[in-house]
Backbone as XML, in Angstrom:
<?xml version="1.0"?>
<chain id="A" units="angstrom">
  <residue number="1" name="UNK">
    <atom name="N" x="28.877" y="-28.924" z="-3.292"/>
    <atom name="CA" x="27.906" y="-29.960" z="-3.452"/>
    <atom name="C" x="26.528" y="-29.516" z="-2.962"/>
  </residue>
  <residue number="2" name="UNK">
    <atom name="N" x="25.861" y="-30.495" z="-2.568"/>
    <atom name="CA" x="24.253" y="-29.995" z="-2.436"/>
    <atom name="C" x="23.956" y="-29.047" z="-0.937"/>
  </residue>
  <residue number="3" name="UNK">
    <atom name="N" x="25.385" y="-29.345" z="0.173"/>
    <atom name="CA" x="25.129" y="-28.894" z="1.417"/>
    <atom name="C" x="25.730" y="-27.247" z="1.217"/>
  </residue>
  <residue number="4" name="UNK">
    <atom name="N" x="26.056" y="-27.010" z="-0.745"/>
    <atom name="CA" x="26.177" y="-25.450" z="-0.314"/>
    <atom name="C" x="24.928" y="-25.020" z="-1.242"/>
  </residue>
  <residue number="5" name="UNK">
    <atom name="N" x="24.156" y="-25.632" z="-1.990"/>
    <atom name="CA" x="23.262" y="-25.320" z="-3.075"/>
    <atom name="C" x="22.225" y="-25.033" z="-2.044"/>
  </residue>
  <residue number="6" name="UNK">
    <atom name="N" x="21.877" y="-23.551" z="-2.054"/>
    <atom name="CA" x="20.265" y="-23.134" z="-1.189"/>
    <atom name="C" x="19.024" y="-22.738" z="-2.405"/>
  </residue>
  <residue number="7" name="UNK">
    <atom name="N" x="18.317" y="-23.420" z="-1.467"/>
    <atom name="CA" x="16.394" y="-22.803" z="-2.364"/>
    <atom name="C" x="16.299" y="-22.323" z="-1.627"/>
  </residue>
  <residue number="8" name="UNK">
    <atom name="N" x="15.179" y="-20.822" z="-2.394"/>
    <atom name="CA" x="14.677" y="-20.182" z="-1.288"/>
    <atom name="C" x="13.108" y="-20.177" z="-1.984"/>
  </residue>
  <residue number="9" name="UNK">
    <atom name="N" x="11.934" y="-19.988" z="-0.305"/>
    <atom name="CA" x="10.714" y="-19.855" z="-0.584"/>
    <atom name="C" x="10.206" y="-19.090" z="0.216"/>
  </residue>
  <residue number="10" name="UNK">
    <atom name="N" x="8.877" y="-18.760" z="-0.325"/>
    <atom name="CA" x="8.088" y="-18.022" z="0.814"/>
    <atom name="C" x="7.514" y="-18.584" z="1.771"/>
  </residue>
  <residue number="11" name="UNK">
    <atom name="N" x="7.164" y="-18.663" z="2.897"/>
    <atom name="CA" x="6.688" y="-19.119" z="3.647"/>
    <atom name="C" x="4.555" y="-18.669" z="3.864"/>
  </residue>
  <residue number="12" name="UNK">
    <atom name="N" x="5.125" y="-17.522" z="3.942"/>
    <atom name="CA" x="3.834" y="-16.981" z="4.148"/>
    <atom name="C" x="2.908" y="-16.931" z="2.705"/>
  </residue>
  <residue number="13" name="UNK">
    <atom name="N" x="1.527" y="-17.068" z="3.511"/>
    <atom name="CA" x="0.261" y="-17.466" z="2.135"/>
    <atom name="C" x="0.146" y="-16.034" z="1.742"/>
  </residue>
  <residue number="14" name="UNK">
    <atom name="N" x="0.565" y="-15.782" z="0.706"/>
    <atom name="CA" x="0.443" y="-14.184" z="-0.177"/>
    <atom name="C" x="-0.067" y="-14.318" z="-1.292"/>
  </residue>
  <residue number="15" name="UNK">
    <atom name="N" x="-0.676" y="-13.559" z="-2.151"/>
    <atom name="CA" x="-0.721" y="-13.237" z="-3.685"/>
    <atom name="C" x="0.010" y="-12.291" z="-3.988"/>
  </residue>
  <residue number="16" name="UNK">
    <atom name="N" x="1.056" y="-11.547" z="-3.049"/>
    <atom name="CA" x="1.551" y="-9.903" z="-3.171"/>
    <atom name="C" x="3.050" y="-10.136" z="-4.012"/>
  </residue>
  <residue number="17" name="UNK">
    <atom name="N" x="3.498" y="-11.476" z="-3.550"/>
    <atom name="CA" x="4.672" y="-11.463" z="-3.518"/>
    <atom name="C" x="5.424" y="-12.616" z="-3.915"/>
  </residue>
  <residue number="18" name="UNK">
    <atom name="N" x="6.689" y="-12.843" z="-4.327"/>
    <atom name="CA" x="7.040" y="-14.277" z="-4.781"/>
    <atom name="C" x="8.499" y="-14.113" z="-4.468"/>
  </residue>
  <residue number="19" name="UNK">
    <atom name="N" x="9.405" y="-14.923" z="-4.714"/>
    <atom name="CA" x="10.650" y="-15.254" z="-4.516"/>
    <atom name="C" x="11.267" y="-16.140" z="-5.675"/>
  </residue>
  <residue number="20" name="UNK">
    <atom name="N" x="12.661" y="-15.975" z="-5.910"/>
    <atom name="CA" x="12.833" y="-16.530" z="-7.073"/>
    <atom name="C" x="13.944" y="-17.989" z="-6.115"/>
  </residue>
  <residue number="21" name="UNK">
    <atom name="N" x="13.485" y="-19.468" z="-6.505"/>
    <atom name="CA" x="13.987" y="-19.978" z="-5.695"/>
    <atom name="C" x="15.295" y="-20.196" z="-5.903"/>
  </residue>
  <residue number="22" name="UNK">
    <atom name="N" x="16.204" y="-19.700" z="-6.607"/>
    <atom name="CA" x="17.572" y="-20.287" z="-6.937"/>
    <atom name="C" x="18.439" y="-19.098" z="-6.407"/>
  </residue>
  <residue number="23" name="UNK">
    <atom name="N" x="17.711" y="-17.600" z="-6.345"/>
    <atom name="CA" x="19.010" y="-16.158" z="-6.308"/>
    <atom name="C" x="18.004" y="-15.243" z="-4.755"/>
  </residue>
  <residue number="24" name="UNK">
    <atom name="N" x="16.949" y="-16.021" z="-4.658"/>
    <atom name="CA" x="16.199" y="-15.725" z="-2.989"/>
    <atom name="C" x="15.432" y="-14.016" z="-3.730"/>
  </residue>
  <residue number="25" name="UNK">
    <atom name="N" x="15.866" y="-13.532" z="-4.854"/>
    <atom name="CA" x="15.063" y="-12.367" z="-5.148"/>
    <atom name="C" x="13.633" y="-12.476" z="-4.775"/>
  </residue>
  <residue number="26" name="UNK">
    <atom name="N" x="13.285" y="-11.662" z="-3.945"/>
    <atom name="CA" x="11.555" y="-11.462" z="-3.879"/>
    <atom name="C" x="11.006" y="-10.076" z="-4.647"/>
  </residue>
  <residue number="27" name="UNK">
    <atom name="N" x="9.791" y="-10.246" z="-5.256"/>
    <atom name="CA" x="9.496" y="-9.172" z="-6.470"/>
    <atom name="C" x="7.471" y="-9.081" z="-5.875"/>
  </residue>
  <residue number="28" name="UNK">
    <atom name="N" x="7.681" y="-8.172" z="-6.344"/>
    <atom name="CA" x="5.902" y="-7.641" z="-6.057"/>
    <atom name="C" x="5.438" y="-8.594" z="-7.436"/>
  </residue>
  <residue number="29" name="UNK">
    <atom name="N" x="4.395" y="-9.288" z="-7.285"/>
    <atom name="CA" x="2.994" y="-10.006" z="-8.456"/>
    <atom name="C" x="2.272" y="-9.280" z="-8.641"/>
  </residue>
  <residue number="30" name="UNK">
    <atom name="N" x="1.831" y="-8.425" z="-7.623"/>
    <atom name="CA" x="0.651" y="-8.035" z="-7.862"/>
    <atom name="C" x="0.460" y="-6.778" z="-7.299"/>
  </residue>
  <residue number="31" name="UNK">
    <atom name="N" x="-0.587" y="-5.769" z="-7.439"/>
    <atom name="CA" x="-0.517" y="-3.827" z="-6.972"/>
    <atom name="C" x="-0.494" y="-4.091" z="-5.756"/>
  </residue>
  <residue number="32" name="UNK">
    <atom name="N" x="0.149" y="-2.882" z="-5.146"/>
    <atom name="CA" x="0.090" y="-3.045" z="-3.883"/>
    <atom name="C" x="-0.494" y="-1.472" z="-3.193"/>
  </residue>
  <residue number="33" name="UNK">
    <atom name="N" x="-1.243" y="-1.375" z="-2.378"/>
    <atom name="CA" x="-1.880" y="0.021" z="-2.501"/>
    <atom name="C" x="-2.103" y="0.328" z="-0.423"/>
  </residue>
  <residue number="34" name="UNK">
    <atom name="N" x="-1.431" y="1.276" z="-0.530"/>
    <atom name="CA" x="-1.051" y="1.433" z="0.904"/>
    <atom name="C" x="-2.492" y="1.956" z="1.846"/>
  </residue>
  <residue number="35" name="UNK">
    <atom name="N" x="-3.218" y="2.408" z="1.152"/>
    <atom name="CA" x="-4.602" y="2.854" z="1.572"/>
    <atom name="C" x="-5.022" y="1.409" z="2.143"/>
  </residue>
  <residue number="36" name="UNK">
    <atom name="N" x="-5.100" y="0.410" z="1.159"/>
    <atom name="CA" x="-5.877" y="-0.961" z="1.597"/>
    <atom name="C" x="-4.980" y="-1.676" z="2.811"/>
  </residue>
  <residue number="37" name="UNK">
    <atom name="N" x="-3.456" y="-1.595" z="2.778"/>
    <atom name="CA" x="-2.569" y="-2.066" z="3.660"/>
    <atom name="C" x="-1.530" y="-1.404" z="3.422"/>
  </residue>
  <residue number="38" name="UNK">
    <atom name="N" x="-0.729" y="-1.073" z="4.973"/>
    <atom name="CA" x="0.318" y="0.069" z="4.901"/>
    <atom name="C" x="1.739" y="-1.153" z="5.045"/>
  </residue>
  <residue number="39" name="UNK">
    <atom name="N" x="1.335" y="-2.533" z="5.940"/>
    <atom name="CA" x="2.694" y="-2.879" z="5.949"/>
    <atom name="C" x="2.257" y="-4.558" z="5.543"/>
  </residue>
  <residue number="40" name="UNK">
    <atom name="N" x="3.244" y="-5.338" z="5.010"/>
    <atom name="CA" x="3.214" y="-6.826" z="5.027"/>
    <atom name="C" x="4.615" y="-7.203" z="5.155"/>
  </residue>
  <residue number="41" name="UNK">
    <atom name="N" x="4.034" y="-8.325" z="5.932"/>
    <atom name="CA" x="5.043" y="-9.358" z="6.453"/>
    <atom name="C" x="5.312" y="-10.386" z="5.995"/>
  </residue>
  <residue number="42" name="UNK">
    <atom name="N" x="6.603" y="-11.074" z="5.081"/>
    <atom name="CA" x="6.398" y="-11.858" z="4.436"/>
    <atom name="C" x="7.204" y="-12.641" z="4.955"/>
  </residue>
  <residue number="43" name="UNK">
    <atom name="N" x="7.173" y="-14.040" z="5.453"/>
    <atom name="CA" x="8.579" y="-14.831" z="6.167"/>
    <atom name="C" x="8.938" y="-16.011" z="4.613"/>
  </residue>
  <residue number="44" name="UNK">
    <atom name="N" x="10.122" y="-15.542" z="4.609"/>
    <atom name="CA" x="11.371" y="-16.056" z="3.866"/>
    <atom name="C" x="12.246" y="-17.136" z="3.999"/>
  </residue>
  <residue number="45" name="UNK">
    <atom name="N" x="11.885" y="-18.398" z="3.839"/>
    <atom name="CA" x="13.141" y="-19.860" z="4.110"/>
    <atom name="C" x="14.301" y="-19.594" z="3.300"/>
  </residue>
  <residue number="46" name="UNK">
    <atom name="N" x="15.412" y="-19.869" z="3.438"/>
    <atom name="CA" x="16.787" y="-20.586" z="2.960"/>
    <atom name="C" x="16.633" y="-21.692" z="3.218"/>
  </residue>
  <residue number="47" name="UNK">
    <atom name="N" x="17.153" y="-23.583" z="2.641"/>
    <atom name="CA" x="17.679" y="-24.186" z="2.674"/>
    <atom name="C" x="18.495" y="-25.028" z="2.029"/>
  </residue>
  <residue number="48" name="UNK">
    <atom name="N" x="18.876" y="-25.633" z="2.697"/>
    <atom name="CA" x="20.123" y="-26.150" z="1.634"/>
    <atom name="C" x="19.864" y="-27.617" z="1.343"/>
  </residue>
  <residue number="49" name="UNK">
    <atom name="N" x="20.373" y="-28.109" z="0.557"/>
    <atom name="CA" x="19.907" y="-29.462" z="0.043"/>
    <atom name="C" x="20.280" y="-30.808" z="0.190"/>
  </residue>
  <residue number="50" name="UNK">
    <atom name="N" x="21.431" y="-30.333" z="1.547"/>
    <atom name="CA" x="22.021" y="-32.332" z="1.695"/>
    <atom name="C" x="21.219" y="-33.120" z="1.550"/>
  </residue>
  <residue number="51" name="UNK">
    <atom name="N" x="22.286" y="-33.896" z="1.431"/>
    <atom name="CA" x="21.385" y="-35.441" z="0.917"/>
    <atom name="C" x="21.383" y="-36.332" z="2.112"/>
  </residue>
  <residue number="52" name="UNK">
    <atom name="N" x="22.373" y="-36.337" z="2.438"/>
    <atom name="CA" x="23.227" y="-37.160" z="3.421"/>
    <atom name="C" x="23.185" y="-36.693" z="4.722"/>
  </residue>
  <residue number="53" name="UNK">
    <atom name="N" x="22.826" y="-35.712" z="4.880"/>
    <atom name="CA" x="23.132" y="-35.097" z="6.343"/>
    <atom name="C" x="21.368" y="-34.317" z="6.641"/>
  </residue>
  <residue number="54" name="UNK">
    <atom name="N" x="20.991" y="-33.874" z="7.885"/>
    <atom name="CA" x="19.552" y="-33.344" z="7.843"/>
    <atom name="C" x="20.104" y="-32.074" z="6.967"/>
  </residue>
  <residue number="55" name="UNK">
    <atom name="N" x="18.925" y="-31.402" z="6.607"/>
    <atom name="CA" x="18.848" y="-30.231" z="5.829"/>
    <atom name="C" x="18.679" y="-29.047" z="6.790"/>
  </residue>
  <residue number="56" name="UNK">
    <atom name="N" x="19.533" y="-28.058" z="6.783"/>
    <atom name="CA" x="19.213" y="-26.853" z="7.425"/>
    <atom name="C" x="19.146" y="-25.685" z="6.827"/>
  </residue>
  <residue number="57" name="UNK">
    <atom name="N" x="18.076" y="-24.661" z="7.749"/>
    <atom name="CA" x="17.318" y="-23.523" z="7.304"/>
    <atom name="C" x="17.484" y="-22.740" z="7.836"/>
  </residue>
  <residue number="58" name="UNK">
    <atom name="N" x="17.283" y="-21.401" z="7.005"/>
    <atom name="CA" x="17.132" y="-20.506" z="8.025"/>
    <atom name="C" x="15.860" y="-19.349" z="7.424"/>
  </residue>
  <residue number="59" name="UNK">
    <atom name="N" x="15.121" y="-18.869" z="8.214"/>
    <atom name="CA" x="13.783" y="-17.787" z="8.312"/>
    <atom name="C" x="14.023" y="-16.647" z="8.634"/>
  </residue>
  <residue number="60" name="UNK">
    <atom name="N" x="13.760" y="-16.010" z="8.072"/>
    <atom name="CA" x="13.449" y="-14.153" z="7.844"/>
    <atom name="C" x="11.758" y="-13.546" z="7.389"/>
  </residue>
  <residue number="61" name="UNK">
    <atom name="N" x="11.833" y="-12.523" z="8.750"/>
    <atom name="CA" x="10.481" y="-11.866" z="8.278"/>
    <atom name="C" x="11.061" y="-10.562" z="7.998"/>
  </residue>
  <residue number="62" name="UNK">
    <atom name="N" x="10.584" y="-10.700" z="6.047"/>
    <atom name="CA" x="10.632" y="-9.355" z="5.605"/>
    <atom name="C" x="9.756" y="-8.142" z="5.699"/>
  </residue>
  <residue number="63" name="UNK">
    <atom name="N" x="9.856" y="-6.859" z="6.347"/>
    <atom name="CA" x="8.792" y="-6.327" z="6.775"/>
    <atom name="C" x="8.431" y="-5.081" z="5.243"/>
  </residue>
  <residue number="64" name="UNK">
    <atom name="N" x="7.310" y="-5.057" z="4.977"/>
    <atom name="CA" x="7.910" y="-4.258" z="3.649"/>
    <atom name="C" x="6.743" y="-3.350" z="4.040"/>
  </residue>
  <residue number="65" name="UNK">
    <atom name="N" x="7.090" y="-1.914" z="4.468"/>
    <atom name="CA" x="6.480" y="-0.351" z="4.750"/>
    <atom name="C" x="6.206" y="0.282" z="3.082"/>
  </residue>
  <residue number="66" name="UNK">
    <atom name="N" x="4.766" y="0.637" z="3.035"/>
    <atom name="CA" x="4.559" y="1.498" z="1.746"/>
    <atom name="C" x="4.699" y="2.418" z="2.248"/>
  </residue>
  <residue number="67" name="UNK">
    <atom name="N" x="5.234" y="3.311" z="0.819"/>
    <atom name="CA" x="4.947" y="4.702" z="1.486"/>
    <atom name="C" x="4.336" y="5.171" z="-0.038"/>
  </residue>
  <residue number="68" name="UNK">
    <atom name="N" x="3.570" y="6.473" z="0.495"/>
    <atom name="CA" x="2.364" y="7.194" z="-0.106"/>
    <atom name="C" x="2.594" y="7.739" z="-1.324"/>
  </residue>
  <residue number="69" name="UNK">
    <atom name="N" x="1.836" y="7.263" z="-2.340"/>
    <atom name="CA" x="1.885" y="8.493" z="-3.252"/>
    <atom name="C" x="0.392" y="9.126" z="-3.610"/>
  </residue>
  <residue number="70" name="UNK">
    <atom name="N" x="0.113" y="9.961" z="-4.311"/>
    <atom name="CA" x="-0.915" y="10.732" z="-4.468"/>
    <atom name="C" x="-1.547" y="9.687" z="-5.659"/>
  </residue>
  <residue number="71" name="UNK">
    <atom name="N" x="-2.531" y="8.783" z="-5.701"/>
    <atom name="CA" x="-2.775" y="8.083" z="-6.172"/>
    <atom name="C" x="-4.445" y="8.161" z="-5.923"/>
  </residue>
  <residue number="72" name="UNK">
    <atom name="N" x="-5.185" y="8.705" z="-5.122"/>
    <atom name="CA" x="-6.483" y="8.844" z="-5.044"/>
    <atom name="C" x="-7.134" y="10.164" z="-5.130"/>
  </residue>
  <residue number="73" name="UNK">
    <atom name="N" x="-7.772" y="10.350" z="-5.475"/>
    <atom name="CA" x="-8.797" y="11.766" z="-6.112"/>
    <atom name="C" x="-9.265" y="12.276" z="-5.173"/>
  </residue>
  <residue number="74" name="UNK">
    <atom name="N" x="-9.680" y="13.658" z="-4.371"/>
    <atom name="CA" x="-10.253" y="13.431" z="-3.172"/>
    <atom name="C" x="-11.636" y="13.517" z="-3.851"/>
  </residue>
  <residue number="75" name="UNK">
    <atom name="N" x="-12.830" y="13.470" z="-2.481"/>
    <atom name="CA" x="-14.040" y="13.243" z="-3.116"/>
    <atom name="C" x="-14.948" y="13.888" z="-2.085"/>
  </residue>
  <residue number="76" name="UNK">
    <atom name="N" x="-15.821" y="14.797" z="-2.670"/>
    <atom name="CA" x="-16.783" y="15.709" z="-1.757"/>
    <atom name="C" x="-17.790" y="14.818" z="-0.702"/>
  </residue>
  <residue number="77" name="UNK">
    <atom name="N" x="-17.981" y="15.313" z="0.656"/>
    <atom name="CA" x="-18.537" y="14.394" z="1.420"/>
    <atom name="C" x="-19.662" y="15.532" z="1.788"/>
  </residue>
  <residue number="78" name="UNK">
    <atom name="N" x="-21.536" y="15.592" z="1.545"/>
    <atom name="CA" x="-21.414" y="13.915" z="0.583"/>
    <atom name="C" x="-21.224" y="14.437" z="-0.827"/>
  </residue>
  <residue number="79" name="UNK">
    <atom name="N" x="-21.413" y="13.841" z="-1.955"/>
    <atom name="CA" x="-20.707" y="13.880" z="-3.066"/>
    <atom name="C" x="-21.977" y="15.036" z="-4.522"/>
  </residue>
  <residue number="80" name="UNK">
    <atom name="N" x="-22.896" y="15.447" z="-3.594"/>
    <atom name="CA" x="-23.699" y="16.413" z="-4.171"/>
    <atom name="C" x="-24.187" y="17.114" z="-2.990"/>
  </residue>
  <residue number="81" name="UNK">
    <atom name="N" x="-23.981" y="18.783" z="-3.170"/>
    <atom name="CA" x="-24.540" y="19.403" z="-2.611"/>
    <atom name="C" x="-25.653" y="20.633" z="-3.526"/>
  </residue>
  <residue number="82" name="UNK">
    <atom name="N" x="-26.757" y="20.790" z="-2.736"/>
    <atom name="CA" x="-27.884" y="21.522" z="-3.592"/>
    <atom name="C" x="-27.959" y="22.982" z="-2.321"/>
  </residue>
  <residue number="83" name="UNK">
    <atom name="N" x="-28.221" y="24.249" z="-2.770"/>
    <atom name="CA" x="-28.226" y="25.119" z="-2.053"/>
    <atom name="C" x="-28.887" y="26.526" z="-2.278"/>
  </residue>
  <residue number="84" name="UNK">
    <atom name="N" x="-30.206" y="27.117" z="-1.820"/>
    <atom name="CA" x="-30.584" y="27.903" z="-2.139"/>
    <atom name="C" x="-30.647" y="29.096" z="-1.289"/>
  </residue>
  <residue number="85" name="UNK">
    <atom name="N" x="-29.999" y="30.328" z="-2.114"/>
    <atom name="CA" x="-30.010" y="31.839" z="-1.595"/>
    <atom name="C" x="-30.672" y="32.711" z="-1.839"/>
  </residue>
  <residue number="86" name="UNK">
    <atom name="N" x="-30.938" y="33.597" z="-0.867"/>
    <atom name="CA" x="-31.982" y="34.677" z="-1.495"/>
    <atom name="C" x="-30.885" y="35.866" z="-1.758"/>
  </residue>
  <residue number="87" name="UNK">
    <atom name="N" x="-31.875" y="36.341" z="-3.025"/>
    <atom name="CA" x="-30.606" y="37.324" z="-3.686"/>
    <atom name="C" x="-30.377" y="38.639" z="-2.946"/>
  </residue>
  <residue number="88" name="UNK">
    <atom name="N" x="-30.959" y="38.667" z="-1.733"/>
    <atom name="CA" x="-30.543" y="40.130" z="-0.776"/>
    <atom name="C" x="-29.096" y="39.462" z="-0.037"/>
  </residue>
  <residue number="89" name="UNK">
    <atom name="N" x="-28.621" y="38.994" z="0.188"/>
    <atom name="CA" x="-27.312" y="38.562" z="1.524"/>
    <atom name="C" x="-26.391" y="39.122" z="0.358"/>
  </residue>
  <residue number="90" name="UNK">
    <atom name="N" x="-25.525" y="39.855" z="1.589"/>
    <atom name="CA" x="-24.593" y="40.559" z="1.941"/>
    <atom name="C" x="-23.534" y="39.946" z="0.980"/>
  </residue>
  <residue number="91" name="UNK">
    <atom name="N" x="-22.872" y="40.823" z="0.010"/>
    <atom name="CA" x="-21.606" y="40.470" z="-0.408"/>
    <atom name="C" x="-20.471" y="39.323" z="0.822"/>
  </residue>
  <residue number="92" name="UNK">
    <atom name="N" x="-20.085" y="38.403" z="0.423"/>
    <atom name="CA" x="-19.394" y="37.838" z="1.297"/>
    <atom name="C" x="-19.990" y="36.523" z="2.454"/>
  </residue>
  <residue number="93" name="UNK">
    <atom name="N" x="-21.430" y="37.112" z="2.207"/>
    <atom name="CA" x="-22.281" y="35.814" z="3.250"/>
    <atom name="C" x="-21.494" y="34.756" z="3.229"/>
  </residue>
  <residue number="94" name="UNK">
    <atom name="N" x="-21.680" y="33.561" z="4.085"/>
    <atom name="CA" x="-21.416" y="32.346" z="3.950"/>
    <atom name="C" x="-22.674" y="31.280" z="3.573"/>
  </residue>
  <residue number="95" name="UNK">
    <atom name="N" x="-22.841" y="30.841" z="2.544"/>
    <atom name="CA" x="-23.481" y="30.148" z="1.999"/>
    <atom name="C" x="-23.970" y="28.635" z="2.060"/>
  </residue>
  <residue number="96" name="UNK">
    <atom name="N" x="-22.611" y="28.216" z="2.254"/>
    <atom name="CA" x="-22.375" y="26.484" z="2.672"/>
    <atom name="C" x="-20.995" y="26.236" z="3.008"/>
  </residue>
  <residue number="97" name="UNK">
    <atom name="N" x="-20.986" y="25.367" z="3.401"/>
    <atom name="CA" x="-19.583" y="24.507" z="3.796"/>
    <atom name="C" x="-19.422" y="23.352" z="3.318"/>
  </residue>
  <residue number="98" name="UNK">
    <atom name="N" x="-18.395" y="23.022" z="2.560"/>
    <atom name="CA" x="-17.957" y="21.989" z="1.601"/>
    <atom name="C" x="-16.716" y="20.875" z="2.152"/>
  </residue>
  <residue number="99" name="UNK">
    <atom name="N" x="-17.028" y="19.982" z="2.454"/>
    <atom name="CA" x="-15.924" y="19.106" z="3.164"/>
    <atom name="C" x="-15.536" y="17.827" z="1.939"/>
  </residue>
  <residue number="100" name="UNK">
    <atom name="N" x="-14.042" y="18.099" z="2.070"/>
    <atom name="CA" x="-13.410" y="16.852" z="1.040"/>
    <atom name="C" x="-12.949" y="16.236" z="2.291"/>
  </residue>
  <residue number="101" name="UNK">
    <atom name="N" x="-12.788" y="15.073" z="1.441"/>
    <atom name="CA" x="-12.158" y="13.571" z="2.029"/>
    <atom name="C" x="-10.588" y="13.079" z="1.098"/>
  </residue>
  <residue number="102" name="UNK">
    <atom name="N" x="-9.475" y="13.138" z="1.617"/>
    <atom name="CA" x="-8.951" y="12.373" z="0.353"/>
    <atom name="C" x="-7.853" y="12.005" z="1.299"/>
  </residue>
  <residue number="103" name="UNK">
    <atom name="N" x="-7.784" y="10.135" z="1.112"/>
    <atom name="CA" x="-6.617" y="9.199" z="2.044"/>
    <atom name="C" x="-5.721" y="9.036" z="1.557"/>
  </residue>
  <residue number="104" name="UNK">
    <atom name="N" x="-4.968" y="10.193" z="1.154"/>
    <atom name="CA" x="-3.576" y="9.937" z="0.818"/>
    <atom name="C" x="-3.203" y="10.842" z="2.072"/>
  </residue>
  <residue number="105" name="UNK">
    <atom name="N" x="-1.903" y="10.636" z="2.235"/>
    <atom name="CA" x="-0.782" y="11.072" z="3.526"/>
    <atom name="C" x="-0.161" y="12.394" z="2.443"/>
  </residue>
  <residue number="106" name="UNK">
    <atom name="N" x="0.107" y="13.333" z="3.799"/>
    <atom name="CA" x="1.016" y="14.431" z="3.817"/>
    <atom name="C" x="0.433" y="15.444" z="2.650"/>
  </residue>
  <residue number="107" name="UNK">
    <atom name="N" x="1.350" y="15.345" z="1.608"/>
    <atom name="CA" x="1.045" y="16.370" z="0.810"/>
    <atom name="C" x="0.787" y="16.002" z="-0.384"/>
  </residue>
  <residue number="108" name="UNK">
    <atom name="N" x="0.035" y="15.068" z="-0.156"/>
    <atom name="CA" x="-0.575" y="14.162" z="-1.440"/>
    <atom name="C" x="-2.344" y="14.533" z="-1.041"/>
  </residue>
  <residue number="109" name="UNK">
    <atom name="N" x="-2.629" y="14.388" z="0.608"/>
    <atom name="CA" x="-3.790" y="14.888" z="0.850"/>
    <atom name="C" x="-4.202" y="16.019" z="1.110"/>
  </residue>
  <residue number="110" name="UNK">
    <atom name="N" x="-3.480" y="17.043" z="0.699"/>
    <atom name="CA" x="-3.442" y="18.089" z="0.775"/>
    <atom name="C" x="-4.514" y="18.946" z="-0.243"/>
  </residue>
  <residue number="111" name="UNK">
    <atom name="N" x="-5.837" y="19.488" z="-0.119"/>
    <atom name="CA" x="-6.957" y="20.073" z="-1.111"/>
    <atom name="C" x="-6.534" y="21.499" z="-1.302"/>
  </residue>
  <residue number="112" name="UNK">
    <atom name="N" x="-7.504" y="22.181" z="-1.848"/>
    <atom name="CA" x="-7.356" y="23.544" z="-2.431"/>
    <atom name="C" x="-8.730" y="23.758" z="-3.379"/>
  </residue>
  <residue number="113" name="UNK">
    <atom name="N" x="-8.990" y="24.470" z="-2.978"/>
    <atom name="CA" x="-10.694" y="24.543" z="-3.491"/>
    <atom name="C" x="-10.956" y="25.832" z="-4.783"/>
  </residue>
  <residue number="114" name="UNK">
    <atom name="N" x="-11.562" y="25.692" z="-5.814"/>
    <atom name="CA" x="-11.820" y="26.957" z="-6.451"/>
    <atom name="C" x="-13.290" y="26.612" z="-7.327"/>
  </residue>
  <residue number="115" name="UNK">
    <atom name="N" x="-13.370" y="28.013" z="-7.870"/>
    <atom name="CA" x="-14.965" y="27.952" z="-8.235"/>
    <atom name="C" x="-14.404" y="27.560" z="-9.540"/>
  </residue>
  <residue number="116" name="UNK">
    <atom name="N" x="-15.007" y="26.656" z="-10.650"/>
    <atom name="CA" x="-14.772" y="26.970" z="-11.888"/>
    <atom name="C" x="-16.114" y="27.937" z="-12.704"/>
  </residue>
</chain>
């Protein structure tokens, strides 16, 4: 009867995330991008539907960890460099120094530089 029939909802104010109220499935709505946020917390109701008796619940905070993929480009800091040599220096001089930026984790941020 209704004291075994459970809805489930979200609790927490999200756009990330939803719940299906009859099977409690929760599904991503919308991108989720670990650069902008690495973890969300979403709290989760069960209850059940007596009629006759109070209604009881129960709450879960789902903790949901991204993890990284190589999803951003890195990008020269700053993003033009101009540089002038005189044509006597030494085979090998050092000329300039070129610094990338790129916020992906591990070996997603990992650069490698070449002349084209």
């Amino acid at each position: 009867g209704p004291n075994g029939h459970v809805t489930y909802s979200i609790l927490t104010d999200t756009d990330k995330f939803s719940t299906d109220s009859t099977t409690g499935v929760v599904k991503i709505v919308n991108p989720l991008d670990r650069e902008e946020q690495q973890v969300h917390y979403v709290k989760t109701e069960a209850r059940d539907q007596a009629r006759e008796e109070p209604q009881l619940l129960s709450t879960v905070l789902l903790k949901v960890s991204l993890e990284d993929v190589n999803d951003n480009p890195p990008q020269f800091i700053p993003p033009n460099y101009h540089v002038k040599v005189r044509e006597d220096l030494p085979e090998g001089a050092m000329i300039m120094w070129l610094e990338v930026y790129d916020p992906d984790l591990s070996q997603s941020s990992q650069v490698r530089y070449s002349l084209m």
